[in-house]
C-alpha positions in Angstrom: 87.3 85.5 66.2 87.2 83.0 68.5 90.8 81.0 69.2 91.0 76.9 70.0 93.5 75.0 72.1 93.5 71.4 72.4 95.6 70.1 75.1 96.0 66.5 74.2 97.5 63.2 75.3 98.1 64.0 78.9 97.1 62.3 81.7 93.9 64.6 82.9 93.8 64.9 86.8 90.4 66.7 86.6 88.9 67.4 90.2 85.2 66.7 88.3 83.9 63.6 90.1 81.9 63.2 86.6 85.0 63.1 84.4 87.0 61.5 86.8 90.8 60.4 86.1 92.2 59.8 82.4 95.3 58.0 82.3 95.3 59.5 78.2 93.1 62.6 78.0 92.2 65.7 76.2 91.2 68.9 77.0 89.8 71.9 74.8 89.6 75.1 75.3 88.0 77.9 73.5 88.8 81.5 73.9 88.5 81.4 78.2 86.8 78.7 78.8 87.2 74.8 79.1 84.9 73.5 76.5 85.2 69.8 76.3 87.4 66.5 78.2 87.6 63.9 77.1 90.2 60.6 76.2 90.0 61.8 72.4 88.4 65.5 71.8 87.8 66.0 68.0 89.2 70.2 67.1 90.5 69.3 63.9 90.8 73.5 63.6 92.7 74.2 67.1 96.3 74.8 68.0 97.5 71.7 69.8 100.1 71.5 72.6 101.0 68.0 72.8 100.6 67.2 77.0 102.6 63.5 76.4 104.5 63.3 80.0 102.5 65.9 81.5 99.9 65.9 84.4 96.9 68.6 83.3 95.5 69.6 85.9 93.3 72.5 87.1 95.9 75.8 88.2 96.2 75.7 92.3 93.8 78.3 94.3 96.1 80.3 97.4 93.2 81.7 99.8 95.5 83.9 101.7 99.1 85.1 100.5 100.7 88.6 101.6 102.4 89.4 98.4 103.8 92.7 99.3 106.4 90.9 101.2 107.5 89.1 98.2 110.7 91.5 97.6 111.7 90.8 101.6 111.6 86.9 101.1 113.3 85.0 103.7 113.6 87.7 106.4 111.1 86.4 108.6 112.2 82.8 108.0 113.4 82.4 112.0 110.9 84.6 113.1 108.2 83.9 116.1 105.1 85.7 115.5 105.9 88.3 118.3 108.9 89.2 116.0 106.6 89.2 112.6 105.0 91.8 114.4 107.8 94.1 115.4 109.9 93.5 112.3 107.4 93.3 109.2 104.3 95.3 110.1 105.8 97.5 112.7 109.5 98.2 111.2 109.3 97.2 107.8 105.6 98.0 107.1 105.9 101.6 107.3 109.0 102.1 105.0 106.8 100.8 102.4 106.2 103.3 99.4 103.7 102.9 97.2 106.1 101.8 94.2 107.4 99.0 96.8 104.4 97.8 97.2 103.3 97.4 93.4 106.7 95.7 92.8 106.3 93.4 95.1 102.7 92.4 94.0 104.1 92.0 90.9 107.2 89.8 91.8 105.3 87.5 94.4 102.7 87.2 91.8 105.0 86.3 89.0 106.3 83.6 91.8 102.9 82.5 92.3 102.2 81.9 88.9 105.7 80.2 88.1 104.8 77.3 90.6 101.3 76.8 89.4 99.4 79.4 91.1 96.5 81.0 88.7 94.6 82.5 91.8 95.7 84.4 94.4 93.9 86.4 97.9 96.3 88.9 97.8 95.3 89.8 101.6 97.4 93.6 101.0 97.3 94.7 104.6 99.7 97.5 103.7 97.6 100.7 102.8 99.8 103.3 104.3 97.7 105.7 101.6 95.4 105.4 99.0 98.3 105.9 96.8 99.5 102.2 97.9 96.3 100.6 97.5 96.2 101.7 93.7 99.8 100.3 93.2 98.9 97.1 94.5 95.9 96.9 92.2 98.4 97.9 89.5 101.0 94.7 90.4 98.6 92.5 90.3 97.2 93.4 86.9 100.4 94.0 85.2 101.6 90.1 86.2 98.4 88.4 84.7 97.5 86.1 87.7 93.6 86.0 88.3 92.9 87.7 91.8 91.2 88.8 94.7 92.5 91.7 96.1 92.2 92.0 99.8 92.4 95.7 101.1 93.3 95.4 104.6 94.6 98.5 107.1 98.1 98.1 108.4 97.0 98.2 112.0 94.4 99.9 114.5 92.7 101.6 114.4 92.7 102.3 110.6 93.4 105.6 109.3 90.3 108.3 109.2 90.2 107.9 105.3 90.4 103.9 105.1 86.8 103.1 105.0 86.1 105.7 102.2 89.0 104.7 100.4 87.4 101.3 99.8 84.3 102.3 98.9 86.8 104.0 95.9 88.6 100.9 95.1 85.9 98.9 94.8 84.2 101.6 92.3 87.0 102.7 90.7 88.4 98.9 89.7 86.6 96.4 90.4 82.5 97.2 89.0 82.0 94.1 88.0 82.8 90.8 90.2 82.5 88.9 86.3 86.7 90.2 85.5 89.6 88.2 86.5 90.8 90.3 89.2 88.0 91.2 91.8 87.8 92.6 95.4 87.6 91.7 99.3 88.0 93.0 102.8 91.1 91.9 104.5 89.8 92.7 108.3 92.9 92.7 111.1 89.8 91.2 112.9 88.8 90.9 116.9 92.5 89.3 118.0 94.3 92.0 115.9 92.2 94.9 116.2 88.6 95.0 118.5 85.2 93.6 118.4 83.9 96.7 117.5 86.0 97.9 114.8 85.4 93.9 112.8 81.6 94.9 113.5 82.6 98.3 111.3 84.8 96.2 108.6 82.0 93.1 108.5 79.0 96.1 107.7 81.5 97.9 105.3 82.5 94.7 103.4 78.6 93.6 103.2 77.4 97.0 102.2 80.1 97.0 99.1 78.9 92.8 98.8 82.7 92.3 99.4 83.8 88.8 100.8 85.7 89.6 104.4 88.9 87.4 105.4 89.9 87.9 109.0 92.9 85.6 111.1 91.6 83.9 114.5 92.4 81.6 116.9 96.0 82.8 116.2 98.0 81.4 119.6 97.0 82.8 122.5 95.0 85.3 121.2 92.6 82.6 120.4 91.9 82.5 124.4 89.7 85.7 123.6 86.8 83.1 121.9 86.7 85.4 118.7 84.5 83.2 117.2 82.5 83.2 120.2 82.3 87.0 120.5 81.7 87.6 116.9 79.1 85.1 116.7 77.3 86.6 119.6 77.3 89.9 117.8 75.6 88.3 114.7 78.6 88.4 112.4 79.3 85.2 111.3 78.1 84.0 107.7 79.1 82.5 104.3 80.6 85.6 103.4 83.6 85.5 105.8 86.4 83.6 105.5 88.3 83.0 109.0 92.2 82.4 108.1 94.2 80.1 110.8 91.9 79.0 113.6 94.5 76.8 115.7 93.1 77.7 119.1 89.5 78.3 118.4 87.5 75.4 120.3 85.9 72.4 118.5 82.8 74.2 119.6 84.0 77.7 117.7 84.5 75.2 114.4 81.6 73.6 114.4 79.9 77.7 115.0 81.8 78.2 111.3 80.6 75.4 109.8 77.0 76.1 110.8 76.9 80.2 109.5 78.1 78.3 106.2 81.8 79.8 106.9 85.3 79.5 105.4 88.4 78.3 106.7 92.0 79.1 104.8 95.0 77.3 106.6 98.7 77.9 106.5 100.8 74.6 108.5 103.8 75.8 107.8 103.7 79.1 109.1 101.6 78.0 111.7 104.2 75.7 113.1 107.2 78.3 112.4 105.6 81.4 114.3 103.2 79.7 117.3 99.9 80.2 116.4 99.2 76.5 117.6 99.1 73.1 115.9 97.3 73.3 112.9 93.1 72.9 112.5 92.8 70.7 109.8 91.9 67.3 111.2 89.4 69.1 113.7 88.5 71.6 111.1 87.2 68.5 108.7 85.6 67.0 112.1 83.8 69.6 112.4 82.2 70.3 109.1 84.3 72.4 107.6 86.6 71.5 104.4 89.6 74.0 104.6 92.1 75.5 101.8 95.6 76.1 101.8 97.6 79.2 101.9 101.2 79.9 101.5 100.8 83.3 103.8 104.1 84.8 104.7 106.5 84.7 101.8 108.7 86.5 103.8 109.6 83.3 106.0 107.9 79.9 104.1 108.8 80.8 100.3 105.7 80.9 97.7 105.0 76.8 97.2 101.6 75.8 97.4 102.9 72.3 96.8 105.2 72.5 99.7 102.0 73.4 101.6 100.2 70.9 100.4 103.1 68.3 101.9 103.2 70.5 105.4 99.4 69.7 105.4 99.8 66.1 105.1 102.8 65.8 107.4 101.3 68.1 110.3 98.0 66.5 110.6 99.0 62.6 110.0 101.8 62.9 112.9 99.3 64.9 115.0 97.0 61.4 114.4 100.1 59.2 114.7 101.1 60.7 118.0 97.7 60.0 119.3 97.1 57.0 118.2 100.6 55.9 120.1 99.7 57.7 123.1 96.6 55.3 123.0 99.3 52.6 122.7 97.4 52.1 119.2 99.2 51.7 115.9 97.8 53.7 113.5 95.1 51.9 111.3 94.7 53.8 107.7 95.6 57.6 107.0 92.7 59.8 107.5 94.0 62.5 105.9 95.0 61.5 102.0 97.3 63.0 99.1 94.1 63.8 97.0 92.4 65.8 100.2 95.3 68.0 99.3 95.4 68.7 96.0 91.3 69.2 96.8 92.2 71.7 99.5 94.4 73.2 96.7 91.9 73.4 93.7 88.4 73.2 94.9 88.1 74.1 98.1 90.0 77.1 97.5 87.3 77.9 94.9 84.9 77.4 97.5 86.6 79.6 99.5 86.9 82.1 98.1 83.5 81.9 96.3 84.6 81.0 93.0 83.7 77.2 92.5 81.2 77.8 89.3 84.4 79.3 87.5 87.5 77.8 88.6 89.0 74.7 90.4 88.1 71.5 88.2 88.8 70.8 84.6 85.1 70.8 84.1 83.1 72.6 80.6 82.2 75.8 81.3 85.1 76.6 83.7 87.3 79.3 83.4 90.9 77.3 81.5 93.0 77.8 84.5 94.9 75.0 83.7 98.0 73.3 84.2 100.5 71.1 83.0 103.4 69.4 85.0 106.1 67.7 83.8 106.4 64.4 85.0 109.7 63.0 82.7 111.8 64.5 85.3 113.8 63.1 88.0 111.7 63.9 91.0 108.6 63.1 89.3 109.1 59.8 86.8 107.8 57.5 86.9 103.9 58.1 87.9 102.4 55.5 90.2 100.1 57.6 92.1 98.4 60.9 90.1 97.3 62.5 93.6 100.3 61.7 95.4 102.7 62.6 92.7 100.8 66.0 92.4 101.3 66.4 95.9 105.5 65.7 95.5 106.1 68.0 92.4 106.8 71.5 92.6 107.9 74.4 90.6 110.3 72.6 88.6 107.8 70.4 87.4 104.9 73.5 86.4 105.8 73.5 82.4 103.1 75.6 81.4 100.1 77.5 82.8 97.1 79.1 81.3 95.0 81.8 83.2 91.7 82.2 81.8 92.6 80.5 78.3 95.4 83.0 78.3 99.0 80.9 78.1 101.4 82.7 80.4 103.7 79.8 81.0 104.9 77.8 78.3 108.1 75.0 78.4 108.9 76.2 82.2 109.0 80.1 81.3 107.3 83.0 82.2 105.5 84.9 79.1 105.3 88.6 78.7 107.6 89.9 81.4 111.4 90.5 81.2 112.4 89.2 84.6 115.4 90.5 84.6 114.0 94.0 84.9 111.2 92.7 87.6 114.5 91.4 89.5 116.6 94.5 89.3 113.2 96.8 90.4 112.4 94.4 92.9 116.2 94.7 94.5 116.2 97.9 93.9 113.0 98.5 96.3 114.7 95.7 98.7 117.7 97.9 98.9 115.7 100.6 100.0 114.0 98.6 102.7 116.2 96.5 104.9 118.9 98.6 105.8 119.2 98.9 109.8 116.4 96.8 110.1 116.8 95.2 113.7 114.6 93.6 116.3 114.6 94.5 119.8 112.5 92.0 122.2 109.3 91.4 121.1 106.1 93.8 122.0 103.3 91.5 123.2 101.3 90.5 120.2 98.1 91.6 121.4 99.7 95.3 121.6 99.9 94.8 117.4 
């Protein structure tokens, strides 16, 4: 039997050039899928949610989030990336049981979806066994968010059994690529790892017709000319999406953009940990339209929202600072609140290979939708629809549907008792942290 929803009388943010902006819009959906928008959608037979004071909007798009840090929050929050290494992937890392690791998929998840996240890369470079990999899959099913599951090795080389436990994963859950969770390869890459062994990854990923995220131009590892190296090897295409890129060259982004690449950047961790000033003004220069990722949840928190304002901030003070070097006021903002919520909705889609199914309000979609309340203090009144997207956060994510299914209604979670998430999720903490301490860092190229 098939089940209607008309979301009507809020103002429709849409992302569909075509549709455009309503200031007083409806939106239907039926069973999954977005159906019609409009200002006035006739479904005399659906179940209406009344959307007065609420932005609707399509559900934000993270490229590139590490959600088995999620029950570790905050630990990394003063950390350079020389500590990340020691502390999270060489101390914490390897405590990691397979039970942690499905608990904290499910609790970053749960986090993701509570501030307006409907997809997530989950890149899950924590396979200490197959065992873990499974759990992960498991977390991210159980919380209800749509997914790409990113099976990454902890470090190199990768253990003898890794590139055949893929080949299971992909088999054993994920068949189809037409479900709501699906698969990719989360490569440590040539700055983490070798050449050689992303050659291995790139020709495992492609064999499987798996998507492959790898991080470059990470600080000074970007000095090796990754981009260069891999590019001379043949492996760059539309099937890879490079994560960071702060020191690449302009010459290296304009190499991506060419191969039909993918770009996910993460300002705020950027900034935090040294990987360099972030791409985005030079990625955009160069041909290449970037989305946003939260990354570590461990030291920025799980906001795409706050990313979205770190984006804006980082790459308008990096043109304001140029412009008064130049002894130039600054004449217009290249760099706008809608770009953001772009980055944050379709481009992610892009990214990640999903933009006929998700990332506009547009018939036919997938009804990832949201709606944010905007009769609340930090919100009211609206002026601005991009800019006012850009300034709200979790608070202001009143209800979320993923895939036509509502699992976020008047600013609470559906179908999970949090309280038991919680006490698993400190439970697995507990287990974790103790004697946790860093010595001085280990180069990073030694990770």
């Amino acid at each position: 039997m098939t089940h209607r929803t008309l979301i009507t009388g809020g103002i429709v943010f849409s992302m569909d050039p075509e549709i455009g902006d309503l200031p007083r819009g409806d939106v239907l959906i039926e069973d999954s899928r977005i159906v019609a928008v409009g200002e006035r959608v006739d479904a005399r037979d659906a179940q209406r949610i009344d959307a007065t004071n609420r932005i609707v909007m399509p559900g934000l798009i993270d490229t590139h989030r590490h959600l088995w840090q999620s029950s570790v929050r905050q630990v990394a929050a003063d950390w350079t990336i020389g500590q990340y290494v020691e502390g999270m992937l060489g101390g914490l890392g390897p405590r990691f049981t397979a039970e942690d690791v499905r608990i904290a998929n499910l609790l970053g998840s749960l986090e993701a979806l509570n501030g307006g996240v409907t997809t997530v890369f989950d890149w899950s470079h924590i396979m200490n066994s197959p065992e873990h990999a499974d759990a992960a899959v498991q977390g991210l099913r159980e919380s209800g968010i749509r997914g790409i599951f990113g099976y990454g090795a902890p470090g190199s080389p990768a253990a003898p059994w890794y590139g055949d436990d893929v080949s299971r994963v992909r088999s054993t859950y994920f068949s189809s690529d037409d479900q709501r969770l699906t698969m990719a390869l989360a490569s440590l890459g040539p700055e983490f790892s070798s050449v050689d062994e992303t050659v291995t990854d790139l020709a495992l990923a492609r064999s499987l017709d798996l998507r492959t995220s790898l991080h470059l131009g990470v600080g000074l590892l970007g000095q090796q000319r990754s981009i260069t190296a891999m590019d001379d090897r043949h492996l760059l295409g539309p099937d890879v999406i490079y994560v960071h890129c702060n020191t690449c060259t302009d010459g290296e982004l304009r190499r991506i953009a060419d191969t039909g690449g993918h770009v996910s950047i993460s300002p705020r961790v950027e900034m935090q940990m040294g990987h360099g000033y972030p791409a985005t003004g030079r990625l955009i220069a160069a041909g290449v339209q970037p989305s946003l990722s939260v990354d570590v949840v461990s030291g920025v928190g799980g906001s795409l929202f706050a990313e979205m304002r770190g984006t804006l901030e980082a790459e308008r003070g990096e043109q304001n600072r140029l412009a008064l070097e130049r002894g130039e006021w600054t004449d217009s903002l290249a760099l706008t609140t809608r770009d953001a919520v772009r980055m944050a909705t379709l481009e992610g889609a892009r990214t990640l290979g999903l933009e006929e199914s998700i990332g506009s309000l547009t018939p036919g979609k997938q009804a990832d939708i949201l709606l944010l309340q905007v009769d609340l203090a930090n919100l009211f009144l609206v002026n601005d629809l991009a800019a006012a997207v850009t300034l709200a956060d979790s608070e202001n994510v009143d209800t979320v549907f993923v895939g036509g299914r509502l699992v976020k209604a008047a600013g609470r979670l559906l179908s999970h008792d949090m309280r038991s998430v919680q006490d698993t999720a400190r439970a697995s903490r507990d287990r974790l942290l103790p004697g946790l301490t860093l010595t001085q860092p280990r180069p990073v190229s030694a990770a």
